[in-house]
C-alpha positions in Angstrom: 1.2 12.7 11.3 -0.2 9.8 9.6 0.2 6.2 9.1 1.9 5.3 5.7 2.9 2.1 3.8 5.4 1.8 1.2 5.9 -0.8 -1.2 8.5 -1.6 -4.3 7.7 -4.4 -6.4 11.0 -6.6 -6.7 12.1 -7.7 -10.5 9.6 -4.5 -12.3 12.7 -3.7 -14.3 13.4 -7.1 -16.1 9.6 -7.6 -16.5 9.1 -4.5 -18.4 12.4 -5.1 -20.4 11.5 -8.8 -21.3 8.1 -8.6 -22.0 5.8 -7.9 -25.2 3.2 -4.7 -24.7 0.2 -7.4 -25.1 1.5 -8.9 -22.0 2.7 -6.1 -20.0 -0.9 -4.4 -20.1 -1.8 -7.9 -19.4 -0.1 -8.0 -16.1 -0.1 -4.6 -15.1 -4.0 -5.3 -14.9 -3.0 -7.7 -12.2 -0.6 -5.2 -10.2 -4.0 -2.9 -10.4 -6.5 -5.4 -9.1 -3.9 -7.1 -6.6 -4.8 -2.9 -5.1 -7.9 -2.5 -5.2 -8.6 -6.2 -4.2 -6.5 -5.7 -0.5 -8.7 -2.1 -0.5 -11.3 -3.4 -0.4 -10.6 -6.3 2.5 -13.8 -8.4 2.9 -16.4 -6.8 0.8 -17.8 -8.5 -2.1 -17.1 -7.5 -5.3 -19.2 -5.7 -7.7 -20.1 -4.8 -11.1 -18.4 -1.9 -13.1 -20.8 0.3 -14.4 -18.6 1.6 -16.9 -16.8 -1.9 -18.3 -19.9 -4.4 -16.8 -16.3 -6.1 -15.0 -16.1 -8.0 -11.9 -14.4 -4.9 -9.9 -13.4 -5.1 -6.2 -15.9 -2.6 -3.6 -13.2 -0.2 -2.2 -15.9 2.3 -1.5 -15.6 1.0 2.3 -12.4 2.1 2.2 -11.0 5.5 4.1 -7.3 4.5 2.7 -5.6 6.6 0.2 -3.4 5.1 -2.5 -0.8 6.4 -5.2 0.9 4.1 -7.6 3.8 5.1 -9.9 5.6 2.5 -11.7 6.5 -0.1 -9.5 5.8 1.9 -6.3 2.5 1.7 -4.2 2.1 4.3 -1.4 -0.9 4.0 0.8 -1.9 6.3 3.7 -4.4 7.4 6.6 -6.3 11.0 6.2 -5.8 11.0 10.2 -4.4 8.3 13.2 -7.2 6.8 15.3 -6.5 2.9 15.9 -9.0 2.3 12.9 -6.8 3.5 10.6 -3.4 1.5 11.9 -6.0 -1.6 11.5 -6.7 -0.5 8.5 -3.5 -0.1 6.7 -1.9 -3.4 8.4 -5.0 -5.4 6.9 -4.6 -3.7 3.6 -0.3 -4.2 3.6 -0.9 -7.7 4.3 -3.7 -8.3 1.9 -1.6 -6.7 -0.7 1.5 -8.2 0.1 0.0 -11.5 0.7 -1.5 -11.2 -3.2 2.0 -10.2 -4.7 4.2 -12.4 -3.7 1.3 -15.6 -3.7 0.4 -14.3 -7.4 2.4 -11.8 -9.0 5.9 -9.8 -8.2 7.2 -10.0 -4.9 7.5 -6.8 -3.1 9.0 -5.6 -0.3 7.0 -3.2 1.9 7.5 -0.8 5.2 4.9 0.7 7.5 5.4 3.7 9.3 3.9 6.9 11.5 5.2 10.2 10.9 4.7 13.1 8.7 3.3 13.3 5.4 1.6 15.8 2.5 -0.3 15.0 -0.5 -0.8 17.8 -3.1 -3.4 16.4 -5.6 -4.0 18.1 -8.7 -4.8 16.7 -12.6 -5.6 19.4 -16.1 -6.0 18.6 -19.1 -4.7 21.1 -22.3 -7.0 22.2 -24.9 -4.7 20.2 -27.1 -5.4 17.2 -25.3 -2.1 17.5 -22.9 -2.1 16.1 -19.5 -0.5 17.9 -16.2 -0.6 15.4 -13.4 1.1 17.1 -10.0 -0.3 14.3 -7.5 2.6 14.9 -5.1 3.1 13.3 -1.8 6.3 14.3 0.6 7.2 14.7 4.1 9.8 12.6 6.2 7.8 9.4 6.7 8.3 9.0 2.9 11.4 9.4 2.5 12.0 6.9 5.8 9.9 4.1 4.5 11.5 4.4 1.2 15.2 4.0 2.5 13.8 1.5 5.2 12.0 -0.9 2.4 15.2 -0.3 -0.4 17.6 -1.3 2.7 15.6 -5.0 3.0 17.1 -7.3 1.5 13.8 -9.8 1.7 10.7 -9.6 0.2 7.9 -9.5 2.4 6.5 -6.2 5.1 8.1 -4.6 8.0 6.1 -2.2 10.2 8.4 0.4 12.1 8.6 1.1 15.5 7.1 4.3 15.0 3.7 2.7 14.1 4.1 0.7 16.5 4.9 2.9 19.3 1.7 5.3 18.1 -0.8 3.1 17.6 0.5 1.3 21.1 -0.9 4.7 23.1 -4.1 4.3 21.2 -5.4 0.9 21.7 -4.4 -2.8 22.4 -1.9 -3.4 19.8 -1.3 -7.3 21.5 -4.6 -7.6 20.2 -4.8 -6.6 17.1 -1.4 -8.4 15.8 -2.3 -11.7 17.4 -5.8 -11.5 15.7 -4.4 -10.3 12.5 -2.1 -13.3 12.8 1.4 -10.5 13.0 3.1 -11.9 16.0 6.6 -11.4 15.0 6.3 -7.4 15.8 5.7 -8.2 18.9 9.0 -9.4 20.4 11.4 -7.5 17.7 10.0 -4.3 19.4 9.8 -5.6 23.2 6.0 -5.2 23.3 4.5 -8.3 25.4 
């Protein structure tokens, strides 16, 4: 089992539809380095070697991400208390940039199980096959768990919570990460 957040931008659907494709790359380029700026937490940025761009340094990070659309998974490759820290600071960075800058989302954190089945080819005809599947029940529960909020903004479940509670001081690491509200929605004091 892993930890795993979910998020849905709110309003994708009119954007696309009222938009020009000048401006829809435009601010797509924003959705991407909203990402990679919450990846990469508190490390400087550096410079791309391929576009000589101001990039963020996610090479710190031990977070895995998959966008599609309007849809941003992120999960742990295991469950230590590191990674719970981990992928709160990242949902809040990212949550924090969307809804200060761009499209307000609505996320959900949770613990339980998921699988990732990675796999790219290209054709000789130039053709790309792009599998990149992740599945399991902690999907499909932060999924229905985000859709069903009817705020934007990030939830973590009490399944994360209960987890990471038998790892580590959870008190702790909320009230220094500034998430006190957890605390007394899921009777931990």
């Amino acid at each position: 089992a892993n930890f795993l957040a979910y998020f849905d931008l709110l309003g994708y659907k009119k954007f696309i539809e009222n938009n020009t494709e000048d401006h829809l790359n435009y601010r797509t380029n924003h959705f991407g380095r909203n990402i990679e700026m919450a990846l990469a937490l508190d490390h400087p940025n550096i410079q791309s070697k391929r576009s000589g761009a101001i990039i963020s340094d996610i090479s710190h990070s031990t977070l895995n991400c998959l966008t599609f659309s309007d849809t941003v998974i992120l999960w742990t490759n295991s469950n230590t208390f590191q990674d719970f820290e981990e992928i709160l600071k990242v949902a809040y960075k990212f949550n924090s940039f969307n809804i200060m800058h761009d499209f307000p989302s609505r996320g959900y954190v949770v613990f339980g199980d998921i699988w990732y089945k990675p796999f790219d080819s290209e054709n000789l005809r130039g053709g790309k096959y792009m599998l990149n599947m992740i599945y399991g029940k902690a999907l499909i529960y932060a999924h229905l768990s985000a859709e069903a909020m009817s705020w934007a903004g990030c939830e973590l479940d009490n399944s994360a919570i209960a987890y990471a509670n038998t790892l580590g001081d959870i008190v702790t690491l909320l009230v220094s990460l500034r998430l006190t509200t957890p605390l007394y929605k899921f009777g931990i004091k």
